[in-house]
C-alpha positions as CSV (number, residue, x, y, z in Angstrom):
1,X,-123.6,-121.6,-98.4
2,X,-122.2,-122.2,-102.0
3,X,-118.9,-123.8,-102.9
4,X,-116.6,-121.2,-104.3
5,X,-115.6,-123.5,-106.9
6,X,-118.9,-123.5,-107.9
7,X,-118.8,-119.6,-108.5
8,X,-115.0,-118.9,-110.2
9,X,-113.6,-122.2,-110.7
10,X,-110.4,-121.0,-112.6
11,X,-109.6,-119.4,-109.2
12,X,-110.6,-122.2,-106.8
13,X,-108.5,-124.6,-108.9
14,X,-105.2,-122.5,-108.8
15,X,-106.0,-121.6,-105.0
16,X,-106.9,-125.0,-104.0
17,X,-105.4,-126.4,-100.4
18,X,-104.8,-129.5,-99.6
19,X,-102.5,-131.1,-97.4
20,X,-100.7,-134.7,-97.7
21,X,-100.1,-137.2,-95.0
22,X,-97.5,-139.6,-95.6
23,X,-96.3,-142.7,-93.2
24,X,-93.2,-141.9,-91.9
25,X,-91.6,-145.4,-91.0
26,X,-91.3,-146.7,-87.1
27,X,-93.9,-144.0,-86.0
28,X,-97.4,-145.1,-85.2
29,X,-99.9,-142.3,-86.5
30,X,-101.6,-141.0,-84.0
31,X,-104.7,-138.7,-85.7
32,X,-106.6,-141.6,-87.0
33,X,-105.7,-139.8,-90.5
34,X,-104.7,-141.9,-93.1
35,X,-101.6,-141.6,-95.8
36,X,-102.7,-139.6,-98.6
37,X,-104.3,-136.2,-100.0
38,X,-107.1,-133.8,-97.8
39,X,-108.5,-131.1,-99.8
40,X,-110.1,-127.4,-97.7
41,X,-113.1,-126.5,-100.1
42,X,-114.4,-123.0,-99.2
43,X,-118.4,-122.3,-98.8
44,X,-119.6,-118.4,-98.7
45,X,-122.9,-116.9,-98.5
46,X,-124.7,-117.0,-101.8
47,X,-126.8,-114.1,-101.1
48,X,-125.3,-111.1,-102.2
49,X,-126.6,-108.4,-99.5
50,X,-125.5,-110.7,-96.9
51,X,-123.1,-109.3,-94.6
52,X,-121.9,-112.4,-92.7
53,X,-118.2,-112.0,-92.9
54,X,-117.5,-115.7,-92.4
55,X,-116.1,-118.7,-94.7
56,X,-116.9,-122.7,-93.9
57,X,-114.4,-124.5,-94.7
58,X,-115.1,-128.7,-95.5
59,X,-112.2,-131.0,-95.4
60,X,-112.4,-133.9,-97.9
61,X,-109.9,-137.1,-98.2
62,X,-109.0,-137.7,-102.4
63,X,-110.1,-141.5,-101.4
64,X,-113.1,-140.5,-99.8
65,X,-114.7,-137.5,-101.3
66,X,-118.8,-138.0,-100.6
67,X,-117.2,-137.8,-96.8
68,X,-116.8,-135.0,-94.9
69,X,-113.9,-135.2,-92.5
70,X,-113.8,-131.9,-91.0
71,X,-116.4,-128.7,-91.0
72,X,-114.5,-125.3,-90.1
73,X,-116.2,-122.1,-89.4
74,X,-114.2,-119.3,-89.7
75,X,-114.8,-115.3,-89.5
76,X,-112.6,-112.7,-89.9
77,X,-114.3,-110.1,-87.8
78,X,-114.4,-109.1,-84.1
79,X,-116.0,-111.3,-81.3
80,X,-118.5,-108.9,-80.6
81,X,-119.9,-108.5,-84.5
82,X,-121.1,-112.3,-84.4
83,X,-122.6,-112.3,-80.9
84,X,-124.4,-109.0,-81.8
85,X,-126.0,-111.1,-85.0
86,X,-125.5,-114.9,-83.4
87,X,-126.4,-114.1,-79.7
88,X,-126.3,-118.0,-77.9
């Protein structure tokens, strides 16, 4: 998997999610999240005549980026394509 910024990263920077927790006052958090920014960096297959149909997605904190926080796998075909390729 290769980080799409890595590939077009005019696109990556203007497409960029992130999402920012802030403290909201008299309510205990209760995610273990901190304040502040999480970025969603996008991995694809780097082999062109692959035909995986799937993103992994990495969540990153700004204050902590050599730390992976989350790892999401996400594919955008039927059930049955992946079990067919993937059986368990």
């Amino acid at each position: 998997m290769i980080p799409f910024h890595s590939v077009l990263p005019e696109i990556a920077q203007r497409e960029v999610r992130c999402i920012h927790l802030q403290s909201v006052p008299g309510v205990t958090p209760s995610s273990g999240l901190s304040t502040g920014e999480y970025a969603f960096v996008e991995f694809y297959c780097e082999d062109l005549n692959c035909d995986c149909r799937r993103v992994f997605i990495q969540v990153f904190a700004r204050h902590q980026q050599d730390q992976v926080l989350a790892s999401i796998n996400y594919g955008w075909d039927k059930e049955s394509f992946y079990r067919k390729r993937m059986p368990l």
